[in-house]
C-alpha positions as CSV (number, residue, x, y, z in Angstrom):
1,X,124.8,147.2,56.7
2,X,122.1,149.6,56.5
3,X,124.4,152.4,54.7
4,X,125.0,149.5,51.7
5,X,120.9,149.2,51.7
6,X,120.3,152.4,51.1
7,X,122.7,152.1,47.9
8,X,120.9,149.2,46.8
9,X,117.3,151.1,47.0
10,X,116.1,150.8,43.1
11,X,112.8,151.4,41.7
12,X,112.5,147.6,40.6
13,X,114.9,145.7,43.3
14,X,113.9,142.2,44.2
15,X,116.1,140.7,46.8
16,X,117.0,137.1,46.1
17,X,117.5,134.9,49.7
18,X,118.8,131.4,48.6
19,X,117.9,129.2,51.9
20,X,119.2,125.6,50.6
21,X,121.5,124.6,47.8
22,X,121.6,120.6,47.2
23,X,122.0,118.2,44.3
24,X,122.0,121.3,41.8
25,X,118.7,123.1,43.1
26,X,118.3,126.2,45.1
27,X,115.5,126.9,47.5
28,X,114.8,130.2,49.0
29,X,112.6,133.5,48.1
30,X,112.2,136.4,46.7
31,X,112.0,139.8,48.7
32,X,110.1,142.6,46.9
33,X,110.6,146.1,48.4
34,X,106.7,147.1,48.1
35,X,105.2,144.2,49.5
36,X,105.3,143.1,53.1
37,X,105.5,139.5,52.1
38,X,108.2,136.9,50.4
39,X,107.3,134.7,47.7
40,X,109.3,131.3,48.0
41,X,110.8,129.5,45.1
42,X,112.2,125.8,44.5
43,X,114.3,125.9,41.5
44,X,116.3,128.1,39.1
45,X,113.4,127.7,36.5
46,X,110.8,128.4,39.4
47,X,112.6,131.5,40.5
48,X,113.2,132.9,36.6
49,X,109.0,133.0,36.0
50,X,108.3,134.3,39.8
51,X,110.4,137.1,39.1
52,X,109.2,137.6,35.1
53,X,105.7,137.1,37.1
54,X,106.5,139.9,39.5
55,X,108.2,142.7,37.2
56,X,105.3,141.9,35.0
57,X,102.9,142.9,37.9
58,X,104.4,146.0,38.8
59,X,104.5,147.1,34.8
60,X,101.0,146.6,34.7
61,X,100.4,148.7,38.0
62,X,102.7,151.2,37.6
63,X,105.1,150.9,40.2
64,X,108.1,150.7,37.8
65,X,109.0,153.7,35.1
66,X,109.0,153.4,31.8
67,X,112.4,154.0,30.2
C-alpha cells in the first residue's frame, strides 16, 4: 500500500473518501496532502465547490505551480 502512495504523491492531490452512498448522494471527505485536517462533504455538488474552493486556495498561496 504504501509503495502505490508514493506513486500517487502529486503537487495538487486531494484524496476523495466516500463514507456513505444512499438514495443517489454521497457522503464522505476530502483529504488534502498539506493539511492535517479533512474537510467533509454531503453531495456531489457540495464536493465539486469544496474542491474548486480548495485548488483555489493553494493558487492563491502558492502551494501549486503554475503550468
Amino acid at each position: 500500500m504504501e509503495n502505490q502512495l508514493e506513486r500517487l504523491y502529486a503537487i495538487d492531490l486531494l484524496g476523495i473518501l466516500v463514507h456513505k452512498y444512499q438514495d443517489g448522494q454521497l457522503e464522505g471527505e476530502i483529504i488534502h496532502q498539506y493539511k492535517e485536517e479533512s474537510t467533509p462533504f454531503f453531495g456531489v455538488l457540495d464536493l465539486i465547490k469544496k474542491m474548486e474552493f480548495q485548488y483555489d486556495e493553494d493558487r492563491k498561496s502558492g502551494q501549486q505551480e503554475c503550468r
